[in-house]
Structure formats: C-alpha cells, structure tokens
C-alpha positions in Angstrom: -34.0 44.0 -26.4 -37.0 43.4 -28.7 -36.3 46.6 -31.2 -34.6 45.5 -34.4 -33.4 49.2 -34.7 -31.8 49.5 -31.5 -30.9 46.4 -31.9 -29.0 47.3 -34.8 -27.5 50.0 -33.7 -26.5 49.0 -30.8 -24.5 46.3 -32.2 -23.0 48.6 -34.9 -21.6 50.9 -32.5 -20.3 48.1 -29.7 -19.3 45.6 -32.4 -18.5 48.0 -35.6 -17.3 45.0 -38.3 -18.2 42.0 -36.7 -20.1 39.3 -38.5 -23.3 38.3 -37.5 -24.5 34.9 -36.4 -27.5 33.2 -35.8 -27.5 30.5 -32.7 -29.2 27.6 -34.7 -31.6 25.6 -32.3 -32.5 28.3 -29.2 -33.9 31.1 -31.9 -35.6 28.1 -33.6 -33.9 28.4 -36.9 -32.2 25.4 -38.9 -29.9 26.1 -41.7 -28.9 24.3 -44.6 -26.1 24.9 -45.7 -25.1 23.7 -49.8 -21.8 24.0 -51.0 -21.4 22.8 -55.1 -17.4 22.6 -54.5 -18.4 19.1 -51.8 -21.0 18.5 -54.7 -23.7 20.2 -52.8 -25.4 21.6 -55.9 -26.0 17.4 -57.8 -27.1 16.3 -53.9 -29.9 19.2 -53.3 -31.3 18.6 -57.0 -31.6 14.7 -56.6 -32.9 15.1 -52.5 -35.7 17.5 -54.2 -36.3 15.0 -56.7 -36.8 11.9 -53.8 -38.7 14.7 -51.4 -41.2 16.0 -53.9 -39.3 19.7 -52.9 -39.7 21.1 -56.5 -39.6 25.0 -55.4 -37.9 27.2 -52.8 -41.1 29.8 -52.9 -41.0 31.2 -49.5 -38.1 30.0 -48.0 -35.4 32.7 -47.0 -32.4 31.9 -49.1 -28.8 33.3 -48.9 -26.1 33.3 -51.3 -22.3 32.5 -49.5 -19.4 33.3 -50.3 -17.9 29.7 -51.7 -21.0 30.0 -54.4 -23.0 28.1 -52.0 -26.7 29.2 -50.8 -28.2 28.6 -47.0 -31.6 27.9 -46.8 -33.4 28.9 -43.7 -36.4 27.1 -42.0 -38.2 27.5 -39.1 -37.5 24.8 -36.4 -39.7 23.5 -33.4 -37.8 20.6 -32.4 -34.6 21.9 -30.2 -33.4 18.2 -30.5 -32.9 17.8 -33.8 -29.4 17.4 -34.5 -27.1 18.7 -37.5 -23.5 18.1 -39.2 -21.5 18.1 -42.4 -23.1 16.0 -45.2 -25.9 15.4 -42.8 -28.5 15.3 -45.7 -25.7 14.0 -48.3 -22.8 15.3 -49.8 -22.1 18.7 -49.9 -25.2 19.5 -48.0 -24.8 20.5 -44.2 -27.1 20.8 -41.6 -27.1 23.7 -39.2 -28.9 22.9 -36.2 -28.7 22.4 -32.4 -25.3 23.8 -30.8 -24.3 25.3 -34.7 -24.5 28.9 -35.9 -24.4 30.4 -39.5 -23.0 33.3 -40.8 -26.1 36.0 -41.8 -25.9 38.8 -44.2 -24.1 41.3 -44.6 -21.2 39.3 -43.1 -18.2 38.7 -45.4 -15.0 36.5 -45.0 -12.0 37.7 -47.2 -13.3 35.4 -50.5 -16.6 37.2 -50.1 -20.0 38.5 -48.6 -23.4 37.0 -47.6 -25.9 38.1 -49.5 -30.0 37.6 -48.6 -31.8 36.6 -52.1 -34.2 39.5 -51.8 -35.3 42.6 -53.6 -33.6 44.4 -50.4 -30.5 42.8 -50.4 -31.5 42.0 -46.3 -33.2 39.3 -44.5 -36.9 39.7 -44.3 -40.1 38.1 -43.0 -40.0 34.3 -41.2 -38.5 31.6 -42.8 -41.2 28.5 -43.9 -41.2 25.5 -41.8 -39.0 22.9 -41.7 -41.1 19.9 -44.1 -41.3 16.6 -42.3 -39.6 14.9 -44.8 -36.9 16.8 -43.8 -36.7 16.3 -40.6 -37.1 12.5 -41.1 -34.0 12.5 -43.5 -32.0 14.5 -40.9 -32.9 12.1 -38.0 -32.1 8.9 -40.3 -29.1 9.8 -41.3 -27.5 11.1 -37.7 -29.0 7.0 -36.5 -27.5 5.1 -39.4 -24.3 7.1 -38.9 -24.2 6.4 -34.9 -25.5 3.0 -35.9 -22.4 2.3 -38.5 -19.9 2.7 -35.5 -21.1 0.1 -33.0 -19.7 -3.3 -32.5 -21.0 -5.9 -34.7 -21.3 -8.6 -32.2 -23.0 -7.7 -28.2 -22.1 -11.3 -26.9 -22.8 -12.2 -23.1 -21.5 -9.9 -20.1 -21.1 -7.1 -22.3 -24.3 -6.7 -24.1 -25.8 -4.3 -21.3 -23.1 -2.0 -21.1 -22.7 -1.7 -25.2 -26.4 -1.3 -25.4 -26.4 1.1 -23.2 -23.5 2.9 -24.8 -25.0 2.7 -27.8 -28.4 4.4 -26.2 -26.3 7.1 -24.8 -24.6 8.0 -28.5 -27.8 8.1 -30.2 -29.1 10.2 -27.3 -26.0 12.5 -27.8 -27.2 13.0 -31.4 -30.7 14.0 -30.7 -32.5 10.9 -31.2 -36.2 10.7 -29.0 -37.1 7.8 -26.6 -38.6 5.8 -29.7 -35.7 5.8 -31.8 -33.7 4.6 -29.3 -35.8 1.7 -28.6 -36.5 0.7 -32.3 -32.5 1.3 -32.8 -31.8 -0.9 -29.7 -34.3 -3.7 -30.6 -32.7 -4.2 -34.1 -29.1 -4.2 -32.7 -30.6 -7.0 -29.7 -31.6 -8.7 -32.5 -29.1 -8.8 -34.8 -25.6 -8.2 -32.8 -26.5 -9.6 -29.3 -25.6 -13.2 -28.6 -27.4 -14.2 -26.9 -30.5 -11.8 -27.3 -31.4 -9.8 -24.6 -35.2 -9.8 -23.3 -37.0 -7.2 -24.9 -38.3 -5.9 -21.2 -34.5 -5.2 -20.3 -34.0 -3.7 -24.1 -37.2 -1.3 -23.1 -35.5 -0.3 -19.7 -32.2 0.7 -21.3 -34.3 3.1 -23.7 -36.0 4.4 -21.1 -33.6 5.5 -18.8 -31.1 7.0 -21.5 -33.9 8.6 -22.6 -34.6 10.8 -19.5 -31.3 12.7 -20.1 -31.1 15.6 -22.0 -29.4 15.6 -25.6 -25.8 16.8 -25.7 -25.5 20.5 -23.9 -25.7 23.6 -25.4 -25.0 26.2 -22.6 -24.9 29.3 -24.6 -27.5 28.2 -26.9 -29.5 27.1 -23.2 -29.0 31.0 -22.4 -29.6 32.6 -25.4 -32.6 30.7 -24.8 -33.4 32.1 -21.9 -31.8 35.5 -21.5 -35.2 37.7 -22.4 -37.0 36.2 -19.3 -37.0 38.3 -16.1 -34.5 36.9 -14.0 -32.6 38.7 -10.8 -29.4 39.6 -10.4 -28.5 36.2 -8.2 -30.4 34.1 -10.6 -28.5 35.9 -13.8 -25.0 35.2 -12.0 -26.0 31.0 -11.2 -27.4 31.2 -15.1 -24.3 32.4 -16.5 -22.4 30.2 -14.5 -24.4 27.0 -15.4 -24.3 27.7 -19.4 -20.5 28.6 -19.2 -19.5 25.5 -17.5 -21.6 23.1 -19.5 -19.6 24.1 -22.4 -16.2 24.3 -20.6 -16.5 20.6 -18.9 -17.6 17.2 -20.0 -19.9 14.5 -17.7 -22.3 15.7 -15.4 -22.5 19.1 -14.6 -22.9 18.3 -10.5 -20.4 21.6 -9.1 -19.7 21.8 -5.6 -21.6 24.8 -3.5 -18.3 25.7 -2.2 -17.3 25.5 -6.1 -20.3 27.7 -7.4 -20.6 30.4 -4.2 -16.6 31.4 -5.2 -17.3 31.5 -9.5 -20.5 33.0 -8.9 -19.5 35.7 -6.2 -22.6 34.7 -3.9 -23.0 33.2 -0.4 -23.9 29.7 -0.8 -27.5 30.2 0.6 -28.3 32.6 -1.7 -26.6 30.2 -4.4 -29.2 27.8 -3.4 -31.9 30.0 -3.1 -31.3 31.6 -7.3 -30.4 28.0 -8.1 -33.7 26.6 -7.0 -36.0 29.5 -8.8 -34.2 28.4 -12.0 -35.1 24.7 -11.1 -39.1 26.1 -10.1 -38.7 27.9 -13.8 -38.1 25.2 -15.6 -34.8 26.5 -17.0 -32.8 23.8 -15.4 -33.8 20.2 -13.0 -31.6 19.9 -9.7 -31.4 15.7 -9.3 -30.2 15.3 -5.7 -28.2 12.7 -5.0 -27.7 13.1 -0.8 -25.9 15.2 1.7 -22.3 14.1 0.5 -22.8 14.6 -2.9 -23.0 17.8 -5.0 -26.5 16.9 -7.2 -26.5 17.0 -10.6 -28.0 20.0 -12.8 -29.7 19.4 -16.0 -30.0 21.9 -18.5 -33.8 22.6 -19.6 -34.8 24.5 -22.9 -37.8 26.7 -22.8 -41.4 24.7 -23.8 -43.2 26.3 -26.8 -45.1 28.7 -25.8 -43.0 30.3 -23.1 -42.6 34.1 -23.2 -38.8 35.1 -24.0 -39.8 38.8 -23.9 -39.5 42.0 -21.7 -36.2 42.0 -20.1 -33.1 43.9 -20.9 -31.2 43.2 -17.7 -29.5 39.9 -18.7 -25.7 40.8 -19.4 -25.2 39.1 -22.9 -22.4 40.7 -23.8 -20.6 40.1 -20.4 -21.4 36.2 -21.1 -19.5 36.8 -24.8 -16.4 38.3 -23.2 -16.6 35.6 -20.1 -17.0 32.7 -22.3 -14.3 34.4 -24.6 -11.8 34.3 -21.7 -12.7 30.7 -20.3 -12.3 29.4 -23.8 -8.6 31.1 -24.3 -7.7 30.1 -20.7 -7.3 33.6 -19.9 -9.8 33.5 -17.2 -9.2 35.9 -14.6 -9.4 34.4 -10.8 -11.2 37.5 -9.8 -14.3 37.0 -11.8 -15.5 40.9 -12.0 -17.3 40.1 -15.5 -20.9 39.0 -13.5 -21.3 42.3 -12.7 -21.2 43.5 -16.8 -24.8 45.4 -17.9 -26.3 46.3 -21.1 
C-alpha cells in the first residue's frame, strides 16, 4: 500500500483509536528520544555543545507527552543499535528492534504532537550526523565492554573471547569493532595473551552472523516485495518464530510443513526463493540436521514497492496470539488478506 490516504483511512476505519508506531530500523528511521524528568534536557544541551549540533533546522521534532521531544533522523545502517541512556542520561536511542509512538497518538498524561505549522509529520527527516552514530556505537561497546571478566587466563581465554565477540555482535557492533574490542581485551585481560592470528579468527567468524533478530522488523522490511502465497506463508513463519524462540532458528521440515500449512516440498521450494531473494541464507548442515536460517535485511537500493498482497494485519493478530500463548493449533490466520 504506497497511498498515504488510503493508507490513512484504511487504518482509521480497521484500527479507529489505536496509536501509531513507527518500526525503528526496517523504515530507516532512528529516534531519539529526550526526557528532562531522567535529566534528558542538561544531557542534549552539553552532547550539542561536544558535537558542534548547535541547531535542530530541518530535523522533524515531536513534542511527548512527559514534556520530552523525539527527534527523528534518517538511518542507513540497520545495525546500529539503541537503548535507554544510550547517548547519556535521559537521552534514549530508538533504533533496531524499537518503535516510537508518532503523532496524534496520546497516552492518558497526554498527546504527541509534530513541531510543525500543521500540527502533522511532514517531509523526511535529515540524516543521522556521523558523530552521532559514532557516540551511539561507543557507548553500546564500552557498556558490553564494562561487563566482561577482568582476567581471560589460560583454557578459558577462547571461549570468553569468543563470548565476548558474540555480545558485541548482539549489540550491533561491525567486524572492525569487534577485532579492535577483542585486541585490547587480549591485551589487557588475557593471561597469557592470545596470538593476534587466533584474536583475528574469533572476529571473523562472529562476525559472519547477523546482529540480534528482528523478525517483524525483518518483515516489515520486506512485506511490499512481490512474494507468492507459499513464499508469504514460510515468511510469516520465519519472522514469527525468530521473535518467539532464542538460538538458531534451524526448524524441522516436518516442524514448518504443519505451522505453515504446506507440503514439505513446496516448503522447500518458497523457502529456497526467499534464500535466491536475499531475504533470508539457508546454511546446511547435512541430511540429519534441520539447517540453520538466517534472517537477511534488504540492501539499499532494493525496491520495497508494488505489492498489496502481503497479509500484515494477519501477521499483527498471529504474532498477537503467539505472544499471549493463545495460539490456536489450527493455524487459519495464514490465509488472512488485506
């Protein structure tokens, strides 16, 4: 649905009083959110200060309830990763996996309300600075990095590295962050000190593996591109049970063909055109064993436009249910249409 009119309408008459949201991370948009009663207001003043961020011209602003404002940016990297006081105290960061509350939503101490002529949220919101991005990144390390063991010492210092990569990873940090973060813990909690080649190879290989999973930020991602009705069933499967288990996502073909409602060939036939799309990587791992699925966010530059078939609102009432534990065994929701 690419109309913001029918769009709007839509969702007035199916979800008359809701609150809107916006999925942080998939629609490319990073919030910050400042709240003066956590001393928000002192922290953004003195960050602006160190930053050089003197002015707010052109950034979409919204005033909160709690006498707060969000800022809105415009957000390329879907790795970047938020939290509560992730830029100091008082100031939140509303990223990957987060949403935010938009105008004209209201809780019971208040409304959200866009800093415009309008009153409404209009044009694109300014990109994210660098200096930003860098203070966001810093922070989620030397938070991940304040709750490791001081001392690695022999037999264990491969497997705390390693779970030390694997946290970081977790919190969005890139391949190079995780080897500049390893290499100063080797060298100043490991005893003895590891060889830097082994160091390199434990960066490396947590760094193939996605970031923490987002399923319904993974299919809000891609729910605009065309898909077919087998390949929209094995999608809404896959982003529901990322967010419903934890480890690898490897489920069983026997497993998949009864959620999904498909015979297991035609499973592994819509599986596989998700894997040739990009939206997800199948790692095999033999005949015995169910392989492991890895969700994939689309590149920049991919087209999420032109399809209306994708049952959103199905997905909300699904995920609704499989969250309250209500979950019916007869899984009729697949078969929900806009």
């Amino acid at each position: 649905m690419t109309d913001p009119a029918v769009a709007e309408r839509r969702f007035e008459r199916e979800f008359c009083g809701a609150a809107v949201g916006i999925a942080c991370g998939p629609s490319r948009i990073l919030v910050l959110d400042v709240d003066p009663r956590n001393g928000g207001s002192a922290t953004w003043r003195k960050l602006c200060t160190e930053i050089g961020l003197h002015t707010l011209d052109g950034s979409i602003t919204v005033a909160t309830p709690g006498g707060g404002f969000h800022i809105y940016f415009e957000a390329d990297d879907l790795e970047l990763v938020g939290g509560a006081h992730a830029l100091g105290r008082g100031v939140d960061v509303l990223a990957r996996g987060q949403g935010a509350l938009a105008p004209p939503s209201s809780r019971s101490v208040g409304r959200y309300e866009a800093r415009t002529a309008s009153g409404r949220l209009e044009g694109r919101p300014r990109q994210l600075p660098a200096v930003l991005i860098e203070r966001i990144r810093r922070r989620i390390i030397d938070r991940v990095e304040a709750n490791v063991p001081d001392v690695f010492r022999d037999g264990e210092r491969n497997v705390l590295l390693t779970r030390f990569a694997g946290k970081l990873r977790r919190a969005g940090a890139n391949a190079m962050e995780i080897c500049a973060a390893l290499q100063r813990a080797n060298e100043t909690r490991c005893n003895p000190i590891l060889e830097e080649a082994e160091v390199m190879a434990i960066a490396q290989s947590v760094s193939r593996y996605a970031p923490e999973r987002d399923g319904f930020g993974w299919l809000i991602a891609w729910r605009s591109q065309p898909m077919t009705p087998q390949e929209l069933r094995v999608a809404l499967f896959l982003g529901t049970l990322a967010e419903c288990v934890a480890g690898p996502l490897s489920p069983s073909s026997e497993f998949a063909s009864r959620e999904t409602g498909l015979a297991a060939n035609h499973y592994h036939a819509a599986r596989k055109r998700l894997h040739e799309r990009g939206a997800i990587v199948v790692h095999n791992r033999g005949r015995k064993a169910a392989p492991i699925i890895e969700l994939r966010f689309p590149q920049r530059g991919v087209t999420t436009q032109g399809n209306n078939s994708f049952p959103f609102f199905g997905f909300a009432r699904y995920s609704r249910l499989a969250y309250s534990g209500e979950l019916p065994e007869n899984r009729k929701l697949w078969e929900t249409s806009n």
